[in-house]
C-alpha positions as CSV (number, residue, x, y, z in Angstrom):
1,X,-9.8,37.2,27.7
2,X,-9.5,37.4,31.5
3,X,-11.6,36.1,34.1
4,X,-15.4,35.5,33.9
5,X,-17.8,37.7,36.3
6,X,-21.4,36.6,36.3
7,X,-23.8,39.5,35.8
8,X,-27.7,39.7,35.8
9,X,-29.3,41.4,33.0
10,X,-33.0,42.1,32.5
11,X,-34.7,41.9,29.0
12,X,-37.8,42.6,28.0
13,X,-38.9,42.3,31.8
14,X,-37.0,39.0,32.0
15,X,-33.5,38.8,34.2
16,X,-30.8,36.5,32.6
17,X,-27.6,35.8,35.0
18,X,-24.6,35.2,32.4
19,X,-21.0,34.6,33.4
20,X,-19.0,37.0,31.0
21,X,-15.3,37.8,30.8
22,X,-15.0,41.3,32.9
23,X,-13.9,43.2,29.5
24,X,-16.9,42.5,28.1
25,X,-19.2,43.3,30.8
26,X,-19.9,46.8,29.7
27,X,-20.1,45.6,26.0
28,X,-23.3,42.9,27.6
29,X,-24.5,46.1,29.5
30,X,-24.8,48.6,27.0
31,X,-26.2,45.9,24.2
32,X,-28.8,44.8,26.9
33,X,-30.2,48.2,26.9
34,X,-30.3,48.2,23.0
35,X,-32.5,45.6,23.1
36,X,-34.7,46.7,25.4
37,X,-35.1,50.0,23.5
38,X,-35.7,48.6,20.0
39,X,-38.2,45.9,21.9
40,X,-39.9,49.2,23.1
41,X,-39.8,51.1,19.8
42,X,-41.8,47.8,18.0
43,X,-43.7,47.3,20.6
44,X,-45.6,51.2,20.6
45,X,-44.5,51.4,16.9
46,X,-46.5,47.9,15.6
47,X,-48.9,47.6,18.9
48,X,-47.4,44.0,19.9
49,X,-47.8,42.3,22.8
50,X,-46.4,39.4,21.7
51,X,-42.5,38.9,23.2
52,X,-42.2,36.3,20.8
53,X,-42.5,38.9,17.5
54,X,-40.4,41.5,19.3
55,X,-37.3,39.0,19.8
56,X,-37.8,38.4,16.1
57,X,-37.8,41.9,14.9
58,X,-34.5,43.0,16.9
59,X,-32.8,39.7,16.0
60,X,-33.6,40.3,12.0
61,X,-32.5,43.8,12.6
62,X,-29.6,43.2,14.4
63,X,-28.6,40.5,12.2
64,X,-29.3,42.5,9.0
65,X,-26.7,45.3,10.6
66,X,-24.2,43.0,10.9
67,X,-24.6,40.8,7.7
68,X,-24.3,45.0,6.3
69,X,-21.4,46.0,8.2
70,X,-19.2,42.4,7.5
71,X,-20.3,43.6,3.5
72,X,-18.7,46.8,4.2
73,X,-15.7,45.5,6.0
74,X,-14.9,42.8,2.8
75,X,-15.5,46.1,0.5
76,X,-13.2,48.0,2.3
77,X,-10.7,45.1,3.3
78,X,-10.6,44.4,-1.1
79,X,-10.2,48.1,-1.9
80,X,-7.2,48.5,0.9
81,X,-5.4,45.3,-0.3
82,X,-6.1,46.6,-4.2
83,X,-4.0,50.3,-3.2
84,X,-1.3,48.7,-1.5
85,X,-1.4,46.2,-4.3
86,X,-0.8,49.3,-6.4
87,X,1.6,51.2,-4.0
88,X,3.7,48.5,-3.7
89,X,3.9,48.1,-7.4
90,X,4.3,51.9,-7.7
91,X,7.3,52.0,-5.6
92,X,9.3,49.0,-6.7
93,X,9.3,50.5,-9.9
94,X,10.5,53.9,-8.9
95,X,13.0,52.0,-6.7
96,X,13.9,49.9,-9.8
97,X,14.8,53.1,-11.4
98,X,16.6,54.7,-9.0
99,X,19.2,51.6,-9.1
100,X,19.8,51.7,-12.6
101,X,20.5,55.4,-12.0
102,X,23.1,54.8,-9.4
């Protein structure tokens, strides 16, 4: 990580200054504007008012996408090892038998 840049960001009508490292500035930027989308979307979709509920509804929803996408990433990570598990196995024995040939 390089060097920290402080930035200002505004959520839900709020502004936060953060310092963040300059590579993730954009990252910060465009996830800002995420939030403040899906705080829009529950608030004209569910009528609240209430800031409080909103943060609670993108946090569970945010949270549920990650818990979901670190499920998928240990699925895939298990079947990737399992193949090359396989491959490896696979070829050592076709190598195996092309010594015993020569």
């Amino acid at each position: 990580m390089g060097d920290k840049i402080n930035i200002r960001v505004v959520i839900a009508e709020r502004p936060y200054k953060m310092a963040v490292a300059r590579e993730q500035e954009e990252y910060v930027r465009k996830a800002t504007k995420v939030v403040n989308s899906t705080i829009e979307s529950y608030s004209k979709a569910f009528n609240y008012k209430d800031h409080q509920d909103l943060f609670a509804m993108v946090a569970l929803q945010n949270t549920t996408k990650t818990v979901r996408l670190e499920a998928e990433r240990n699925f895939k990570d298990r079947e990737m090892e399992a193949k090359l598990k396989e491959l490896d196995e696979l070829l050592t024995k076709h190598l195996n038998n092309f010594d015993h040939v020569l």
